[in-house]
PDB file of N, CA, C and O in Angstrom:
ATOM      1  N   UNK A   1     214.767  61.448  48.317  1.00  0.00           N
ATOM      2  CA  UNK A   1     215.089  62.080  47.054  1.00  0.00           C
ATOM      3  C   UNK A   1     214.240  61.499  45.921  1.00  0.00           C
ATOM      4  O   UNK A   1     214.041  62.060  44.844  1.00  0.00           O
ATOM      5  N   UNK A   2     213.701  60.148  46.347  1.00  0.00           N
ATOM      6  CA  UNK A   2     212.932  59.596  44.793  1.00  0.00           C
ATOM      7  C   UNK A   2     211.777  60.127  44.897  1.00  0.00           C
ATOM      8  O   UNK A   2     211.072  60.210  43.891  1.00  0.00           O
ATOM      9  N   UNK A   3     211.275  60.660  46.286  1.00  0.00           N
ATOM     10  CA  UNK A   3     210.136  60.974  46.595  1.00  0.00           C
ATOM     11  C   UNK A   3     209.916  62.489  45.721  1.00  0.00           C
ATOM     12  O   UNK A   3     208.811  62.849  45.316  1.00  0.00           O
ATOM     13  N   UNK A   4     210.749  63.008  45.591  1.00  0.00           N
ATOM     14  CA  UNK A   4     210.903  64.863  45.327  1.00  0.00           C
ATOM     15  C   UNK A   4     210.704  64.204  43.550  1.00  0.00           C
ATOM     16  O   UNK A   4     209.678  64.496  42.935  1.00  0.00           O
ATOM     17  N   UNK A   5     211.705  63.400  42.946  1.00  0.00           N
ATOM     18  CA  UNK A   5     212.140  63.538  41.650  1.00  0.00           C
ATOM     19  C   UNK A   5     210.204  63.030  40.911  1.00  0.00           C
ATOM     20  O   UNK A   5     209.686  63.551  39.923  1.00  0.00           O
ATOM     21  N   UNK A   6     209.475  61.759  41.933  1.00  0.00           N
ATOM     22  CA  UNK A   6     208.395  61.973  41.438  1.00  0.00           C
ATOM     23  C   UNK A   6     207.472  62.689  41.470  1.00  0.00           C
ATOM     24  O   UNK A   6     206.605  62.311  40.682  1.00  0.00           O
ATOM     25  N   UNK A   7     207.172  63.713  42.097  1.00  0.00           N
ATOM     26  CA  UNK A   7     206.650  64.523  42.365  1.00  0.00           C
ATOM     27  C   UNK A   7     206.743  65.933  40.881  1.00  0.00           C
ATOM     28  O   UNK A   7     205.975  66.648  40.237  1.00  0.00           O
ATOM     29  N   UNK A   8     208.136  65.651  40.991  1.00  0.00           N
ATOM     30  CA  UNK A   8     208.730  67.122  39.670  1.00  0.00           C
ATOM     31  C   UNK A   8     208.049  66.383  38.566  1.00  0.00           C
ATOM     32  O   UNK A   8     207.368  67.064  37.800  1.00  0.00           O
ATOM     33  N   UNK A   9     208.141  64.822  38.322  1.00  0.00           N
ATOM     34  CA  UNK A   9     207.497  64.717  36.919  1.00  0.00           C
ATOM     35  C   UNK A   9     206.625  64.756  37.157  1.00  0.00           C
ATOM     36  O   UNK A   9     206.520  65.983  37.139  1.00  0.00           O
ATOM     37  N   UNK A  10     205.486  64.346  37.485  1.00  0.00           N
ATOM     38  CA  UNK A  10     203.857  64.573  37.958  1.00  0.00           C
ATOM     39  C   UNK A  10     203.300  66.275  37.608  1.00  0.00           C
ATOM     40  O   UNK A  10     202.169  66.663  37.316  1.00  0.00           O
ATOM     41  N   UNK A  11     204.528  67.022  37.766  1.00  0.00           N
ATOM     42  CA  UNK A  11     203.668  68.384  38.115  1.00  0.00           C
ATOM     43  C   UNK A  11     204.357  68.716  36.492  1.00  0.00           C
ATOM     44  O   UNK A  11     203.618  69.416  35.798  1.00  0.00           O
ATOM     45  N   UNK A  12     205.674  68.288  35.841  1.00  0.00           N
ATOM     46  CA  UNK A  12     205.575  68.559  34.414  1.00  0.00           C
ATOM     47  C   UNK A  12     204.708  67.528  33.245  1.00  0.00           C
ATOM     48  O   UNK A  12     204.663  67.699  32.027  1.00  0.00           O
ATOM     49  N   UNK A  13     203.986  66.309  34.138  1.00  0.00           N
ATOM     50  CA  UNK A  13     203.313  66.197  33.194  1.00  0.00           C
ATOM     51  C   UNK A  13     201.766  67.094  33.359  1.00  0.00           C
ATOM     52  O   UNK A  13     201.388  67.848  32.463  1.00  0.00           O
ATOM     53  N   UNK A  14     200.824  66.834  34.869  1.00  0.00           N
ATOM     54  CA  UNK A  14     200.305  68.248  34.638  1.00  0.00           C
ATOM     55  C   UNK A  14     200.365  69.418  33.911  1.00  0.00           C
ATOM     56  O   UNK A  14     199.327  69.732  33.328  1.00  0.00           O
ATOM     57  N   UNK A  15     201.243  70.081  33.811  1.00  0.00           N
ATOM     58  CA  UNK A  15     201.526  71.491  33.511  1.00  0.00           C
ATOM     59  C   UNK A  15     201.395  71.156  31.362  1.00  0.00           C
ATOM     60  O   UNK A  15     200.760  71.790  30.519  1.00  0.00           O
ATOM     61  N   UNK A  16     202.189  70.084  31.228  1.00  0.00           N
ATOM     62  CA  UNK A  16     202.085  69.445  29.883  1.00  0.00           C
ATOM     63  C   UNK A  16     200.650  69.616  29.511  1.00  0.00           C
ATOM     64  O   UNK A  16     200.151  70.550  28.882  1.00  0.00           O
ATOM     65  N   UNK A  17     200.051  68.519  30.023  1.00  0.00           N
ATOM     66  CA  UNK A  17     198.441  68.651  29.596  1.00  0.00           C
ATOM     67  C   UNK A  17     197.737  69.684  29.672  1.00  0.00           C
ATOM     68  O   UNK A  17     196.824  69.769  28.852  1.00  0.00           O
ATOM     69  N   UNK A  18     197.912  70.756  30.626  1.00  0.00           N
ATOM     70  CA  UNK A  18     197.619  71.713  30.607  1.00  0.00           C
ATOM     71  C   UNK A  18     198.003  72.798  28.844  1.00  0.00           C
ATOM     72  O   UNK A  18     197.312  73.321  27.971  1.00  0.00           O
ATOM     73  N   UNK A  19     199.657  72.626  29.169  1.00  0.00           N
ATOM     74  CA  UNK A  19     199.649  73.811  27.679  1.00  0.00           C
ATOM     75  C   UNK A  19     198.767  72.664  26.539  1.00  0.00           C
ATOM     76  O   UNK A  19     197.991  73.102  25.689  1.00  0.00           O
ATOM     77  N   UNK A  20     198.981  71.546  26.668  1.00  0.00           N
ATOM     78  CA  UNK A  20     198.298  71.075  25.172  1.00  0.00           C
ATOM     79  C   UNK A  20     196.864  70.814  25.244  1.00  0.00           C
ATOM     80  O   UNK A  20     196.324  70.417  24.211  1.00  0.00           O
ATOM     81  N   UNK A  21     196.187  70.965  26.251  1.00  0.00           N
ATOM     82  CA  UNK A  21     194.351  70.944  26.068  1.00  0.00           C
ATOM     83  C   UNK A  21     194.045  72.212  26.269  1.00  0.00           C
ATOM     84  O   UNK A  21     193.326  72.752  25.429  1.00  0.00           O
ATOM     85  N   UNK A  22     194.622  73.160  27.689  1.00  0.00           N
ATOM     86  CA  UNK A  22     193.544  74.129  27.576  1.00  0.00           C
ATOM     87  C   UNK A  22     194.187  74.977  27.138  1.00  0.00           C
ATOM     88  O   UNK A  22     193.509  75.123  26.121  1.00  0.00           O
ATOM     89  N   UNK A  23     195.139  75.865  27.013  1.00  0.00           N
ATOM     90  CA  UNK A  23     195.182  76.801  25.929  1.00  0.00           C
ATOM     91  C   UNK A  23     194.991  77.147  25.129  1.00  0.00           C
ATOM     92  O   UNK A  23     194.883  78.348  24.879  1.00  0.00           O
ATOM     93  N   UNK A  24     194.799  75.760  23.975  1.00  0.00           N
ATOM     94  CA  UNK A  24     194.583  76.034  22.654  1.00  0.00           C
ATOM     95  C   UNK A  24     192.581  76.016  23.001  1.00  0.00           C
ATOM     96  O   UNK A  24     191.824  76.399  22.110  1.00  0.00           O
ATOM     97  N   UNK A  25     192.181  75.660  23.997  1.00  0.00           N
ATOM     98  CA  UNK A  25     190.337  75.641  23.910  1.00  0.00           C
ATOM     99  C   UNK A  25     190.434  77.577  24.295  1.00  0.00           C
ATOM    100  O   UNK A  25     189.875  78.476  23.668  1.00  0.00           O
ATOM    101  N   UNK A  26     191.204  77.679  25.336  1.00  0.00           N
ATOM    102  CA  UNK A  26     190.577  79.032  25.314  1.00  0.00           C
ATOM    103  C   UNK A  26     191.115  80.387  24.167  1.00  0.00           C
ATOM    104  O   UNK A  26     190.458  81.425  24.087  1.00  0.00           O
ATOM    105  N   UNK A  27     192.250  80.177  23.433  1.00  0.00           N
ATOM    106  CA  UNK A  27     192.453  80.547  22.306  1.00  0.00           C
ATOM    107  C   UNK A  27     191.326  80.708  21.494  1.00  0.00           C
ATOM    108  O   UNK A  27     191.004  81.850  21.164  1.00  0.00           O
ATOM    109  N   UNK A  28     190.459  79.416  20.996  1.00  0.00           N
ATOM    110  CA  UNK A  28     189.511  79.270  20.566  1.00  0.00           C
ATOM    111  C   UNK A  28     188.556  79.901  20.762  1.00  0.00           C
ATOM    112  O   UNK A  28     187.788  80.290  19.882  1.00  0.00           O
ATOM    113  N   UNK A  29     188.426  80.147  22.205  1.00  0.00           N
ATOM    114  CA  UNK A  29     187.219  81.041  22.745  1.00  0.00           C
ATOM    115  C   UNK A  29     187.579  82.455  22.448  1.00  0.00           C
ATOM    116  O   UNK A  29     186.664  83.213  22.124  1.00  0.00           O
ATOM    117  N   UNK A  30     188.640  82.847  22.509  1.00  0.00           N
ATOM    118  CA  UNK A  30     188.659  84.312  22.585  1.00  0.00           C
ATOM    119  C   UNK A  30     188.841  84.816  20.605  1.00  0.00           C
ATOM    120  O   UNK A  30     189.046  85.892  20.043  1.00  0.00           O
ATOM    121  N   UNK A  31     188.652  83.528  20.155  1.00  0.00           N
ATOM    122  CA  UNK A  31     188.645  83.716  18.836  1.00  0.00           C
ATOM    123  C   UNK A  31     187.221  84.186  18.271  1.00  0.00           C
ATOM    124  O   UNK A  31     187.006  85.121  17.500  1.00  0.00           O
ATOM    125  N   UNK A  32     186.074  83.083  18.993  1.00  0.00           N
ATOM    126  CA  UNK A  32     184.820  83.403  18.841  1.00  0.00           C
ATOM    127  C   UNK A  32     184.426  84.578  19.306  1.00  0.00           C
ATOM    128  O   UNK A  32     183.568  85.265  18.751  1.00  0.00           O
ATOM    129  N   UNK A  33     185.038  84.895  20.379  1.00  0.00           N
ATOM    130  CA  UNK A  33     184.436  86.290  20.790  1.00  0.00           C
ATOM    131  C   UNK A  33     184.587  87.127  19.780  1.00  0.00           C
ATOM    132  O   UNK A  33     183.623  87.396  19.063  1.00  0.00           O
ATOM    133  N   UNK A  34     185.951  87.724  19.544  1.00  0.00           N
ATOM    134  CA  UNK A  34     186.364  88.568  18.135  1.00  0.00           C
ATOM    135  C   UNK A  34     185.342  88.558  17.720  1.00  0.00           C
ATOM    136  O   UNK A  34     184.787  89.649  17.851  1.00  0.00           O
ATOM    137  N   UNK A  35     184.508  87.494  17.037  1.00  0.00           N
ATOM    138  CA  UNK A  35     184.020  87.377  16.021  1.00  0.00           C
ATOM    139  C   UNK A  35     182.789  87.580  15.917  1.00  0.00           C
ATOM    140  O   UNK A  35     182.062  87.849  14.961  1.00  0.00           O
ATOM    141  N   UNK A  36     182.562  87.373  17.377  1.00  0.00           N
ATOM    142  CA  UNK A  36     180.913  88.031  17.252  1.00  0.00           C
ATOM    143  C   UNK A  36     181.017  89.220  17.748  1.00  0.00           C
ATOM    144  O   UNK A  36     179.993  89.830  17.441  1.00  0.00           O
ATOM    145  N   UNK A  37     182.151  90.276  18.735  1.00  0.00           N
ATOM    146  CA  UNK A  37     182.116  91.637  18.876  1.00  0.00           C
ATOM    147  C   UNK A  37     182.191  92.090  17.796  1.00  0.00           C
ATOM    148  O   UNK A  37     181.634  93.185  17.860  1.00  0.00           O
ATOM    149  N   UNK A  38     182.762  91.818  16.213  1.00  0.00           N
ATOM    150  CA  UNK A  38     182.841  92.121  15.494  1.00  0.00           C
ATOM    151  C   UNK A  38     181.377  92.101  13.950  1.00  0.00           C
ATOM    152  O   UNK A  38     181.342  92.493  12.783  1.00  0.00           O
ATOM    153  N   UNK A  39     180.570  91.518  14.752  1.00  0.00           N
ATOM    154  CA  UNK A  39     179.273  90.831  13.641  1.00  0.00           C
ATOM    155  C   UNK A  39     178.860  92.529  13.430  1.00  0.00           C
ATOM    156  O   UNK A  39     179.274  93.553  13.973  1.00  0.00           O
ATOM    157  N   UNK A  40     177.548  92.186  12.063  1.00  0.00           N
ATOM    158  CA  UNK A  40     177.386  93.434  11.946  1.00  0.00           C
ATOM    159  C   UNK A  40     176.179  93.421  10.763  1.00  0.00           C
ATOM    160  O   UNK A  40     176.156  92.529   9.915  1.00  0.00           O
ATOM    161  N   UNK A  41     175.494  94.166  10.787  1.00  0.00           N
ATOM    162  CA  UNK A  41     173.821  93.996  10.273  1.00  0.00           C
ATOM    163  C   UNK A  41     174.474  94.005   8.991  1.00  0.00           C
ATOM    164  O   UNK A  41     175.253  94.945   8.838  1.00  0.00           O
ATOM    165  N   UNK A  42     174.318  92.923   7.699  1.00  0.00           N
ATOM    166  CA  UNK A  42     174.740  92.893   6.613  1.00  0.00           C
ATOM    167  C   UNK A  42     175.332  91.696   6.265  1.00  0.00           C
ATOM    168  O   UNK A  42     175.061  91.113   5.215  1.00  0.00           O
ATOM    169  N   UNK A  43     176.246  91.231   7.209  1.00  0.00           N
ATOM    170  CA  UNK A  43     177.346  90.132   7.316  1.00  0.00           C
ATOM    171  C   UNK A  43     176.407  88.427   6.898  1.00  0.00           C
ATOM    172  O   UNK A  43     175.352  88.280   7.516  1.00  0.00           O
ATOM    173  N   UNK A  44     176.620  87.821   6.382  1.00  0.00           N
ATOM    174  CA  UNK A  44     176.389  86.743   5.996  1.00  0.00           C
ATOM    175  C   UNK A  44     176.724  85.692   7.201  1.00  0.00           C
ATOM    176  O   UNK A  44     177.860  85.713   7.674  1.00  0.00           O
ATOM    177  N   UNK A  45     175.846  84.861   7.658  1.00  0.00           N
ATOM    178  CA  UNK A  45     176.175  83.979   9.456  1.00  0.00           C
ATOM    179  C   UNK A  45     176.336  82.865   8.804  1.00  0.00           C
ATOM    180  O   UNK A  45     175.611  82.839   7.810  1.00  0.00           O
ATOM    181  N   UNK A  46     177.059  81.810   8.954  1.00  0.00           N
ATOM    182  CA  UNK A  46     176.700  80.416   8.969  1.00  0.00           C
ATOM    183  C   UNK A  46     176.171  79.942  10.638  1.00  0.00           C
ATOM    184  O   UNK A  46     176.823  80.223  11.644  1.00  0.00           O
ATOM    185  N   UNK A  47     175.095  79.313  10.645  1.00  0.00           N
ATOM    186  CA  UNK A  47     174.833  79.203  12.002  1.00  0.00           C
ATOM    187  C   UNK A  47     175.010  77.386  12.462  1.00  0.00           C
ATOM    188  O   UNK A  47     174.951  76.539  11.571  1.00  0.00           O
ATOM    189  N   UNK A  48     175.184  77.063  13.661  1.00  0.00           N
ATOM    190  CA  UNK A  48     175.555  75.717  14.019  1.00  0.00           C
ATOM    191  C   UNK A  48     174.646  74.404  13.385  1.00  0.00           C
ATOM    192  O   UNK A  48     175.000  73.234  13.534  1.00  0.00           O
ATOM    193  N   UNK A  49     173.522  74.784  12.719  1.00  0.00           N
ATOM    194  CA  UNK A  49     173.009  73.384  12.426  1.00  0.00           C
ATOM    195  C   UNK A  49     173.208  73.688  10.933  1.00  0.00           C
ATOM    196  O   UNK A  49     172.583  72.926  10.195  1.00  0.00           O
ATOM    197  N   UNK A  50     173.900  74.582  10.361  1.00  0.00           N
ATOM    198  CA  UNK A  50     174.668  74.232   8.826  1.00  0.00           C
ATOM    199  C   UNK A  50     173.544  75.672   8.207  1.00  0.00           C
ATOM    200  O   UNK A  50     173.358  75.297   7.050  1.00  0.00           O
ATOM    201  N   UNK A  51     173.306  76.080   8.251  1.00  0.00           N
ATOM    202  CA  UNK A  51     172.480  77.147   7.454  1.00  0.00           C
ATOM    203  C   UNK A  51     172.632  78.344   7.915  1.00  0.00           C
ATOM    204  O   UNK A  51     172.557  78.848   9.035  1.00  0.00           O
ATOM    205  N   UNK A  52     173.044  79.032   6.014  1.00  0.00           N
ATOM    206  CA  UNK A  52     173.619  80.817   5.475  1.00  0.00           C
ATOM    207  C   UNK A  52     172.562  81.584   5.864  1.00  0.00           C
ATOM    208  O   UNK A  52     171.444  81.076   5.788  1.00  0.00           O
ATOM    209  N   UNK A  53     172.670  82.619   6.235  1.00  0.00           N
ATOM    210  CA  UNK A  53     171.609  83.446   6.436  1.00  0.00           C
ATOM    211  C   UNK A  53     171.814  84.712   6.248  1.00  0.00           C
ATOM    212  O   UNK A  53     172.458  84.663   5.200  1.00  0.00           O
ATOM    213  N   UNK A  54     171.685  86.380   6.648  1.00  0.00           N
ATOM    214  CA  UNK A  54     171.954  87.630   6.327  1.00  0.00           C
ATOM    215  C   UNK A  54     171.372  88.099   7.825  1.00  0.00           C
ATOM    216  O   UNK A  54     170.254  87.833   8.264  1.00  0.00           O
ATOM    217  N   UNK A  55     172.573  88.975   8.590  1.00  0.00           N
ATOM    218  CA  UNK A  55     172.285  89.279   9.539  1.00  0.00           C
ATOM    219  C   UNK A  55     171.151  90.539   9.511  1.00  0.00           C
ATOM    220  O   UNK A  55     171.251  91.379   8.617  1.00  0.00           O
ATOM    221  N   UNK A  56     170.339  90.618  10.267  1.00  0.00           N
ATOM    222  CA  UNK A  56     168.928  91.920   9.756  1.00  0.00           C
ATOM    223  C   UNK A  56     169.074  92.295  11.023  1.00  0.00           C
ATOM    224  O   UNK A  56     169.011  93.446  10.593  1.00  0.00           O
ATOM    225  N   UNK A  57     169.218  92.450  12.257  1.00  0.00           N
ATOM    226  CA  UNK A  57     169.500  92.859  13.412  1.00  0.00           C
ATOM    227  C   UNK A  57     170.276  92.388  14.538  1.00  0.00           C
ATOM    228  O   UNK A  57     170.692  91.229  14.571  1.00  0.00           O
ATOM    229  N   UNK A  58     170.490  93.202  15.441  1.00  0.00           N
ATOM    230  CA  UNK A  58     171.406  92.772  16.573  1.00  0.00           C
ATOM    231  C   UNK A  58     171.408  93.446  17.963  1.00  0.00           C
ATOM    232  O   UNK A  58     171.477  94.640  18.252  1.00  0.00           O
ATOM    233  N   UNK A  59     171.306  92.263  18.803  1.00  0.00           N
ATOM    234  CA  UNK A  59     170.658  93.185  20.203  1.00  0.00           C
ATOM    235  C   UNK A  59     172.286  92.339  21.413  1.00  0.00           C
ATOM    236  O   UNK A  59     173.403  91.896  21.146  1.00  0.00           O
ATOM    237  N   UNK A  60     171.797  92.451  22.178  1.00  0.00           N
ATOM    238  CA  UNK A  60     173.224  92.444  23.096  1.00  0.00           C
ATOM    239  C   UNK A  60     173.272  91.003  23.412  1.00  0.00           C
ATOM    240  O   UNK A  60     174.204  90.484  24.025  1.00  0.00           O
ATOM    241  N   UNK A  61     172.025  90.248  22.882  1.00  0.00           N
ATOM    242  CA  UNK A  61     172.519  88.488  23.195  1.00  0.00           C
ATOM    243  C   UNK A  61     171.721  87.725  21.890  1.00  0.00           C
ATOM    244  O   UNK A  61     171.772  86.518  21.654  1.00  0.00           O
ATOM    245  N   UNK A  62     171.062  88.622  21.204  1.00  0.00           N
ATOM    246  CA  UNK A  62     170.552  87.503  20.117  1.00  0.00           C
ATOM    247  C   UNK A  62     171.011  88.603  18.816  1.00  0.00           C
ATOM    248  O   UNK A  62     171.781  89.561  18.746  1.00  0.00           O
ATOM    249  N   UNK A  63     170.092  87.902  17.851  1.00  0.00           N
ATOM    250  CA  UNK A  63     170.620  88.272  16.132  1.00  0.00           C
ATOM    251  C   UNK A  63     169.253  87.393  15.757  1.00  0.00           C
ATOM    252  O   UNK A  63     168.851  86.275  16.080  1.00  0.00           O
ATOM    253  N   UNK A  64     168.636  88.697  14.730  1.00  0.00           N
ATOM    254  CA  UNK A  64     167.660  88.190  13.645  1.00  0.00           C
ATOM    255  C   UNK A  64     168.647  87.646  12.145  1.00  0.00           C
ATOM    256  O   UNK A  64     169.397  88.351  11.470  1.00  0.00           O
ATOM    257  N   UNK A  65     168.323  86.201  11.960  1.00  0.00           N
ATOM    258  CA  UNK A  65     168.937  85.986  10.390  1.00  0.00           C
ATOM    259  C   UNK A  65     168.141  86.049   9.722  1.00  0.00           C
ATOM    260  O   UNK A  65     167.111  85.467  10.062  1.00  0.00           O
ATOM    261  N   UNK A  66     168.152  86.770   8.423  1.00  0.00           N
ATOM    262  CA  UNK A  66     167.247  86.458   7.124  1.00  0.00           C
ATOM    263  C   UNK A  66     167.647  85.426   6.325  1.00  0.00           C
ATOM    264  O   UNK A  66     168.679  85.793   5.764  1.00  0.00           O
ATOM    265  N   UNK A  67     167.256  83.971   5.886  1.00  0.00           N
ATOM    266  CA  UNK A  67     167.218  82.830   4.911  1.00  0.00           C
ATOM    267  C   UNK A  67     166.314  82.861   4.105  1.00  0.00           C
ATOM    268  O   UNK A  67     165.098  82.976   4.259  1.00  0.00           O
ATOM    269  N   UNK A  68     167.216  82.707   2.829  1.00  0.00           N
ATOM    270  CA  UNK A  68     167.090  82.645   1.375  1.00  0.00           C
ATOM    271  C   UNK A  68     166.286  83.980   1.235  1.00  0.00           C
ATOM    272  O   UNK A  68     166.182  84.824   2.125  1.00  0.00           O
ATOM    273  N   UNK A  69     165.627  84.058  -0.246  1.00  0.00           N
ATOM    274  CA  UNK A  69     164.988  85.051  -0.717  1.00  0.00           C
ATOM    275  C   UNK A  69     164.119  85.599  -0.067  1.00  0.00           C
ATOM    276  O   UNK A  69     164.255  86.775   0.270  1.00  0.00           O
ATOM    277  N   UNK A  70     163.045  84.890   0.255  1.00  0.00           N
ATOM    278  CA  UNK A  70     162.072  85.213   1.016  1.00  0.00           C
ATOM    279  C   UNK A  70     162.156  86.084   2.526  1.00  0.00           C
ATOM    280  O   UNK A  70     162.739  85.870   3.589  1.00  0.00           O
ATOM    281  N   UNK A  71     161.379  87.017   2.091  1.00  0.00           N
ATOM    282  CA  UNK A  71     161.376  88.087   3.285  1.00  0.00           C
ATOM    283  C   UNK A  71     160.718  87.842   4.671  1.00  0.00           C
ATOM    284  O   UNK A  71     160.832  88.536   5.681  1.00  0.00           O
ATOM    285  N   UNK A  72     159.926  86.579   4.475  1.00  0.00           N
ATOM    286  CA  UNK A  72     159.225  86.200   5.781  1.00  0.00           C
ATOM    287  C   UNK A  72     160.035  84.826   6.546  1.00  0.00           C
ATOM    288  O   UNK A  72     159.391  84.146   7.345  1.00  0.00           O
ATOM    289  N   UNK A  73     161.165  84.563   6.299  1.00  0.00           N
ATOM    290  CA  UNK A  73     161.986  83.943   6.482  1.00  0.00           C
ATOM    291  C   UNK A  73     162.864  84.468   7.533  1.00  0.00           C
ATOM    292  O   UNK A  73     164.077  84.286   7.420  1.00  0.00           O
ATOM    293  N   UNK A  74     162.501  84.951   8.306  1.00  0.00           N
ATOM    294  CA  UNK A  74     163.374  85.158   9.586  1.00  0.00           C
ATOM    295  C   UNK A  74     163.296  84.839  11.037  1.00  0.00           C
ATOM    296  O   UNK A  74     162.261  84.616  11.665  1.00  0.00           O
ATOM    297  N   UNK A  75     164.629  84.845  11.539  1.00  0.00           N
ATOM    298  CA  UNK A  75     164.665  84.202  12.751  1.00  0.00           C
ATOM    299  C   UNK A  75     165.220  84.366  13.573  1.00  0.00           C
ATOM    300  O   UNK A  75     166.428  84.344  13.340  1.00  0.00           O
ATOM    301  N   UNK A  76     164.824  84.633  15.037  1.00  0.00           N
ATOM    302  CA  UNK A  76     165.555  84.944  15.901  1.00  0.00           C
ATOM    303  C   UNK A  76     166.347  83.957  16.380  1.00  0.00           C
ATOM    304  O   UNK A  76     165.901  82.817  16.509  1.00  0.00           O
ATOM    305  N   UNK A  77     168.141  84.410  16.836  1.00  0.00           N
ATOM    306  CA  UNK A  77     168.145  83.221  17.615  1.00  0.00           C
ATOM    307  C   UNK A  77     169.452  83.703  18.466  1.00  0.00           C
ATOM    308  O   UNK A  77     169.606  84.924  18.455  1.00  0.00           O
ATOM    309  N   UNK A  78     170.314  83.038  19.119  1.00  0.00           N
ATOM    310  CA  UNK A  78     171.329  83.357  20.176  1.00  0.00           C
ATOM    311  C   UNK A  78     172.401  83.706  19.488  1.00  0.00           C
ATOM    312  O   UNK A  78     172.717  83.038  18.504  1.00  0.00           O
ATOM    313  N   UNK A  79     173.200  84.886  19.908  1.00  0.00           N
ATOM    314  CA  UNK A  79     174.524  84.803  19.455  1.00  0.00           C
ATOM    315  C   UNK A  79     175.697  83.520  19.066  1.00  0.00           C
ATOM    316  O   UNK A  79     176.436  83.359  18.095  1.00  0.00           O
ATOM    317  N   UNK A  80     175.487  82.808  20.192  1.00  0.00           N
ATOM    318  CA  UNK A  80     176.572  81.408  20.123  1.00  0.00           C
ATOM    319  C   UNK A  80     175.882  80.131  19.436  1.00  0.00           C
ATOM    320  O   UNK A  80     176.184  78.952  19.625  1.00  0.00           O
ATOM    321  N   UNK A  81     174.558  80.812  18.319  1.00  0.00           N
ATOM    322  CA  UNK A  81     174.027  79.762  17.215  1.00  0.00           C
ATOM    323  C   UNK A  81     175.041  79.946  16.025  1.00  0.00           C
ATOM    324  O   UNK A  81     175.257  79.073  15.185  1.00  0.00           O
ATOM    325  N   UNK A  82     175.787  81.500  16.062  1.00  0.00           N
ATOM    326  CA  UNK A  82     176.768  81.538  15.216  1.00  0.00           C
ATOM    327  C   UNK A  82     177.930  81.160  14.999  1.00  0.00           C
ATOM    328  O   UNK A  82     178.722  81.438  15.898  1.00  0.00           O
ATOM    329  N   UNK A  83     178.511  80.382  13.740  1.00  0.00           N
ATOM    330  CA  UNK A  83     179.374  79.395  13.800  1.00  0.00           C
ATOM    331  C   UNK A  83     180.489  80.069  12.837  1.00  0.00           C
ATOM    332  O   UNK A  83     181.684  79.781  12.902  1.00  0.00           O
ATOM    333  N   UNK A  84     179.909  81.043  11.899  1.00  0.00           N
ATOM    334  CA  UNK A  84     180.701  81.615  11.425  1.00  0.00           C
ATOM    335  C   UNK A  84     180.483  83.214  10.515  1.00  0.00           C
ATOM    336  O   UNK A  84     179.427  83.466   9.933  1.00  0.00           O
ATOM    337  N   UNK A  85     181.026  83.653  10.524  1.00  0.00           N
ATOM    338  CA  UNK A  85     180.940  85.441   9.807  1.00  0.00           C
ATOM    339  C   UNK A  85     181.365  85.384   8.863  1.00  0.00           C
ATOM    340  O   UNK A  85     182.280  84.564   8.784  1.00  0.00           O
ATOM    341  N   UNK A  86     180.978  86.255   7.423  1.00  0.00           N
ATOM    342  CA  UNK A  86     181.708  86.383   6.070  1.00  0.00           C
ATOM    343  C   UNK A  86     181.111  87.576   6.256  1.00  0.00           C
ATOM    344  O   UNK A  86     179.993  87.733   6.747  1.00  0.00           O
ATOM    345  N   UNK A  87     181.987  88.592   5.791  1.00  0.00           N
ATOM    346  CA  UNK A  87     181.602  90.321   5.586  1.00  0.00           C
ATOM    347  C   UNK A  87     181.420  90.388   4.468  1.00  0.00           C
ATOM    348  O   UNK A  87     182.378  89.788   3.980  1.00  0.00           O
ATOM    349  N   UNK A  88     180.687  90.798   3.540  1.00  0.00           N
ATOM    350  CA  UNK A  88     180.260  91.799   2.294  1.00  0.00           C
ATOM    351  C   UNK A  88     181.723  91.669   1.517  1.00  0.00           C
ATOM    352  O   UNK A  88     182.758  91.439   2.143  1.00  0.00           O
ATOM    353  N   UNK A  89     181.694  91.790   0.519  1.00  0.00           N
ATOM    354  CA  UNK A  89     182.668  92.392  -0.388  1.00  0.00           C
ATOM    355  C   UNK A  89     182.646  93.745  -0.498  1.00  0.00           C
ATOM    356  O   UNK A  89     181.573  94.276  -0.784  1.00  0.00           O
ATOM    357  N   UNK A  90     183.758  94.508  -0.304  1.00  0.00           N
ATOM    358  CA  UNK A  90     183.687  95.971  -0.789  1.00  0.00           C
ATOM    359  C   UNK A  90     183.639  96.302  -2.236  1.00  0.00           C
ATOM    360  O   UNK A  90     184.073  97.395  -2.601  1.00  0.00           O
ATOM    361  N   UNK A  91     183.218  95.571  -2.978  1.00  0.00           N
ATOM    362  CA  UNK A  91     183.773  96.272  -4.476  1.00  0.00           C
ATOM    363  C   UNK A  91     182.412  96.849  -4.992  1.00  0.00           C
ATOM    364  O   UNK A  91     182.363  97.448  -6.066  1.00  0.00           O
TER     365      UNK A  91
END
């Protein structure tokens, strides 16, 4: 019987670590997805090494950003360089 009772805690602390590490990582993931099914030629990127840009195109795994004023300032690069989306203001 002590053999069974350790066994039950072992598999609720498993199951523990489980809801508190990976759920909330893949939450996360399906957050990013949203967010880039949702990108869109116009949208303002923050990309992973800290720099705003203006999305100018979009193909099924990368994105051209435009930075700062300058029109020869663009760059191709991977979808998952994007760290974050801001849409336009409607007004």
């Amino acid at each position: 019987m002590d053999m069974i009772s350790m066994l039950i805690v072992w598999i609720a602390v498993l199951a523990l670590m489980w809801f508190l590490l990976m759920r909330p990582q893949k939450k996360e993931q399906k957050r990013v997805q949203a967010m880039l099914a949702s990108m869109e030629v116009g949208d303002t990127a923050l990309t992973t090494s800290g720099f705003y840009g203006v999305i100018i195109d979009i193909t099924d795994e990368d994105v051209i950003v435009e930075f700062g004023n300058n029109k020869n300032c663009r760059i191709p690069m991977q979808k998952a360089a994007i760290a974050q989306i801001e849409k336009p203001n409607a007004e």
